[in-house]
C-alpha positions as CSV (number, residue, x, y, z in Angstrom):
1,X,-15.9,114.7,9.8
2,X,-15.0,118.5,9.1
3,X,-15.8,119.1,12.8
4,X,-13.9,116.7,14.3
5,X,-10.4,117.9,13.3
6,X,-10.3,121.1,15.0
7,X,-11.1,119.1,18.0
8,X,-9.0,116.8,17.7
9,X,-6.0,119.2,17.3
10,X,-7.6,121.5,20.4
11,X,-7.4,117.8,22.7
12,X,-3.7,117.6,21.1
13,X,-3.0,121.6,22.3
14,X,-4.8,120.7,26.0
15,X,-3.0,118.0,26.5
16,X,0.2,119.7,25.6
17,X,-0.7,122.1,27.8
18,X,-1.0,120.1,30.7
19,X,2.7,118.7,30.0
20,X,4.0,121.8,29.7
21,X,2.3,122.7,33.2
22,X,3.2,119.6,35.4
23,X,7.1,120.0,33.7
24,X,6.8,123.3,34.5
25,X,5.6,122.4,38.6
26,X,8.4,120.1,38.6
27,X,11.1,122.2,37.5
28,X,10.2,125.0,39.7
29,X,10.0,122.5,43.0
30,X,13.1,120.9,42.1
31,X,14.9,124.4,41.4
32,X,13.5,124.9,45.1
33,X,15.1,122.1,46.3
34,X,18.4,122.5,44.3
35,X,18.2,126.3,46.2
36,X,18.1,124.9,49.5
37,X,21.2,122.6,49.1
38,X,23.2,125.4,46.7
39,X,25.6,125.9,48.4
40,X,27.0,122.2,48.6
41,X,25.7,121.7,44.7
42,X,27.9,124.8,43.7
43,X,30.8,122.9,46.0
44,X,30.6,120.1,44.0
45,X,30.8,121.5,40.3
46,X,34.0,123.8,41.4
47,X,35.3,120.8,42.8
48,X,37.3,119.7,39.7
49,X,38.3,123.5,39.3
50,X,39.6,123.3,42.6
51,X,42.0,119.9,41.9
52,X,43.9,121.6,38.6
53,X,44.0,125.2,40.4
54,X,44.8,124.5,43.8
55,X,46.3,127.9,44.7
56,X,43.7,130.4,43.4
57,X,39.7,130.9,44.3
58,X,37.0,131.5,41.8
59,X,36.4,135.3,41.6
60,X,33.8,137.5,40.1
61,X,33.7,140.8,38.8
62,X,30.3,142.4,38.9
63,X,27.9,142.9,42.1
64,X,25.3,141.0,40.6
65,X,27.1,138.1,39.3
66,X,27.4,135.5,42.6
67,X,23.5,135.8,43.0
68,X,23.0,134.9,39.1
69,X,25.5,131.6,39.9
70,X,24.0,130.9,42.7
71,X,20.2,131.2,40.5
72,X,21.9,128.5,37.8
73,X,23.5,126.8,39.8
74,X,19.3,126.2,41.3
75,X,17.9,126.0,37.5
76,X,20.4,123.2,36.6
77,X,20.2,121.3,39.9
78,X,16.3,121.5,39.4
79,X,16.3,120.2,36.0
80,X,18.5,117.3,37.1
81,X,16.2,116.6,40.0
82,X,13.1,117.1,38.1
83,X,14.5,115.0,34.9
84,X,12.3,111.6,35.5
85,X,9.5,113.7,35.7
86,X,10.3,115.7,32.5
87,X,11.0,112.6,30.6
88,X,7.8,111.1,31.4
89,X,5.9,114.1,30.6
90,X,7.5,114.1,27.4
91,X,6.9,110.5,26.7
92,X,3.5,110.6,27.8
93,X,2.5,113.4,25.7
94,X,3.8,111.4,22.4
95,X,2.4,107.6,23.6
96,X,-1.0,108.0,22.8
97,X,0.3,107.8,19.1
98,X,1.7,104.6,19.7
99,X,0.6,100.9,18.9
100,X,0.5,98.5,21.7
101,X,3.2,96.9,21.5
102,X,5.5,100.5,21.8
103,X,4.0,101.5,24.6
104,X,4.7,98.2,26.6
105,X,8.1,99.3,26.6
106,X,7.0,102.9,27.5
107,X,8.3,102.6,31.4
108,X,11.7,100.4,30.5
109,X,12.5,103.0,28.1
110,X,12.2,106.1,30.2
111,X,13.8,104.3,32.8
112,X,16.3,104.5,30.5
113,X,16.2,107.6,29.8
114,X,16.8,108.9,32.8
115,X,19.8,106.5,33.7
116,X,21.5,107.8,30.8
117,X,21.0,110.9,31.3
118,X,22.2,111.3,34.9
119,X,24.8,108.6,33.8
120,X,26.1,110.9,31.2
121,X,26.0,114.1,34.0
122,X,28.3,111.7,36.2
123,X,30.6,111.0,33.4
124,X,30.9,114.2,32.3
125,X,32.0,115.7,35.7
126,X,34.4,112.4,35.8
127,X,35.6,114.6,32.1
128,X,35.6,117.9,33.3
129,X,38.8,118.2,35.5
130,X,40.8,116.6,33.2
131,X,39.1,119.0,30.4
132,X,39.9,121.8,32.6
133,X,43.8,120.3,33.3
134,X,44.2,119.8,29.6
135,X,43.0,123.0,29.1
136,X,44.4,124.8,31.6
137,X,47.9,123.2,30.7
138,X,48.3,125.6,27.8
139,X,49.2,128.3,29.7
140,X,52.4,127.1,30.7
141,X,54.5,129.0,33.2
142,X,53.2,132.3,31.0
143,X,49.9,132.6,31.7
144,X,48.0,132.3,35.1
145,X,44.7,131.1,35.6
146,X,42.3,133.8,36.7
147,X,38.9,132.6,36.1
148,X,35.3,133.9,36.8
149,X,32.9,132.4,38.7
150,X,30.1,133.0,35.6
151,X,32.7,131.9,33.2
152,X,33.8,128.7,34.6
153,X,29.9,127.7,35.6
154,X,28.8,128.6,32.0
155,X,31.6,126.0,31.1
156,X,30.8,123.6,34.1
157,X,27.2,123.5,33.2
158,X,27.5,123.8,29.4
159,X,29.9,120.2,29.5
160,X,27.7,118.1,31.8
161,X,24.4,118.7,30.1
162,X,26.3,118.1,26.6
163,X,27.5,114.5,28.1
164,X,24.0,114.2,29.7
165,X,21.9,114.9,26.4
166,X,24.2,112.9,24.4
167,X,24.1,109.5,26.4
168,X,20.3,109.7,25.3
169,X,21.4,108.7,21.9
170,X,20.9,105.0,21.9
171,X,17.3,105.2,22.9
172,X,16.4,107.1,20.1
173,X,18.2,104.5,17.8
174,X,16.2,101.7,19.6
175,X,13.1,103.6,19.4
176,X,13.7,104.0,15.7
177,X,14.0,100.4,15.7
178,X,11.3,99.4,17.5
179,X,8.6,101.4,14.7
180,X,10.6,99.5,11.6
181,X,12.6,102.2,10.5
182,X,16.4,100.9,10.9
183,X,17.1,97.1,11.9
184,X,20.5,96.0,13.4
185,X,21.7,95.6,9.5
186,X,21.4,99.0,9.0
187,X,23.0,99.8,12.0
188,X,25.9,97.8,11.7
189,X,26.5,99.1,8.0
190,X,26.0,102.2,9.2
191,X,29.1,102.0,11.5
192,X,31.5,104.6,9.6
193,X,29.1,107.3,8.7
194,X,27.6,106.6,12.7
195,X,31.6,107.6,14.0
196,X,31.5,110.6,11.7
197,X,28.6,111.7,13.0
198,X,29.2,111.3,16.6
199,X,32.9,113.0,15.8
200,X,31.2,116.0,14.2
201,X,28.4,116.5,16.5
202,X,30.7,116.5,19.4
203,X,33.1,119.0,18.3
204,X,30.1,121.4,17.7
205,X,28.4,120.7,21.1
206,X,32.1,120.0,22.8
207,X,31.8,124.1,24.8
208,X,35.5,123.8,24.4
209,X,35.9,121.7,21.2
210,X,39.1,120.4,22.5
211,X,41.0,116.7,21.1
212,X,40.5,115.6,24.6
213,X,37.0,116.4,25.9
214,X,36.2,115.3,22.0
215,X,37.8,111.4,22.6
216,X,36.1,111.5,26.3
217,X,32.6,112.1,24.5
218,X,32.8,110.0,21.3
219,X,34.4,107.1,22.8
220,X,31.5,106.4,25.4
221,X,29.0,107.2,22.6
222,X,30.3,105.1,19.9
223,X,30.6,102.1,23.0
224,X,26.6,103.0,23.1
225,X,26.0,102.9,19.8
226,X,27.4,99.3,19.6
227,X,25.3,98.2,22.5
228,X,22.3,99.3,20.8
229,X,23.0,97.3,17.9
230,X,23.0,94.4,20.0
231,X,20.0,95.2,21.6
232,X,18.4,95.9,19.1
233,X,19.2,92.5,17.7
234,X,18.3,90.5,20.4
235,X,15.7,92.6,22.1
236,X,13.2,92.7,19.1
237,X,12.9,89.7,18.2
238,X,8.9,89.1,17.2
């Protein structure tokens, strides 16, 4: 029995491995695909810029700086393309520790996963112009708007991913659920502390930590939260 541990947790690190590896395959390829179609990706996340600044361009400063956009702008769009697969990988690194019964819901739930998460990208650039014209709106007749290309993709990126990691929320609840650890009872009871949460965690993820961009994440998330008490109630039954 002595020997069998160390190769237990050596099939545990080669498995691991290989996760990491076909995540890793996937990102890259996707990132290669993102680079191909750049230019109409980085079109579309300055699009809200250009609706609430309509008389000025993006600019940048340092020699270097459009080619390191141009790189994220590849990373992010690969990680979005790539997401199903990373999900999996992820989930099928973890389901061999499941019981039977969780890993019948193994494909439903990573389905899920990555609806929510490119649901919560969506929504989030639906938020970001009016972020940005909330924002922006401070400045009054004072101060003009001259804004950095790295700057305002740093901020781009930084808000969708936040709205796209946080929509994930509700599976974790249900997956919680589904191994005995809350029950909708607990949920539901756990309403006010659940608001607090979502509140706090928002305006430290928020990149701008604004009222608005705060109300536009917690009041989707909360919505979630609600749902998952209700499926939780009626989707585990025995």
């Amino acid at each position: 029995m002595a020997r069998e541990r160390p190769t237990t947790m050596l099939g545990h690190l080669a498995e691991l491995r290989t996760r990491l590896i076909i995540s890793g395959v996937a990102l890259v390829i996707g990132a290669v695909v993102a680079f191909i179609f750049r230019d109409w990706i980085f079109d579309l996340l300055i699009e809200p810029y250009r609706e609430v600044v309509t008389d000025r361009d993006l600019v940048f400063f340092r020699p270097t700086e459009a080619f390191s956009i141009f790189m994220r702008v590849s990373l992010f769009g690969g990680v979005v393309v790539a997401s199903p697969i990373l999900i999996w990988q992820l989930w099928a690194f973890v389901g061999p520790a499941l019981t039977r019964r969780e890993k019948r819901v193994a494909v439903p739930i990573v389905f899920v996963l990555v609806v929510l998460f490119l649901g919560g990208v969506a929504f989030g650039y639906w938020s970001l112009g009016r972020g940005l014209d909330f924002l922006l709106g401070f400045g009054g007749d004072s101060l003009e708007p001259v804004i950095g290309g790295d700057d305002y993709l740093s901020f781009a990126l930084r808000f969708l991913l936040v709205f796209g990691f946080a929509f994930e929320f509700p599976v974790f609840l249900f997956f919680l659920a589904l191994v005995g650890v809350v029950d909708h009872r607990s949920l539901a009871r756990g309403r006010r502390w659940a608001v607090l949460g979502i509140v706090t965690i928002g305006a430290v993820v928020t990149p701008s930590g604004d009222p608005l961009t705060l109300l536009l994440l917690s009041v989707p998330l909360y919505m979630l939260y609600e749902a998952t008490i209700w499926i939780v109630r009626f989707g585990l039954r025995r």
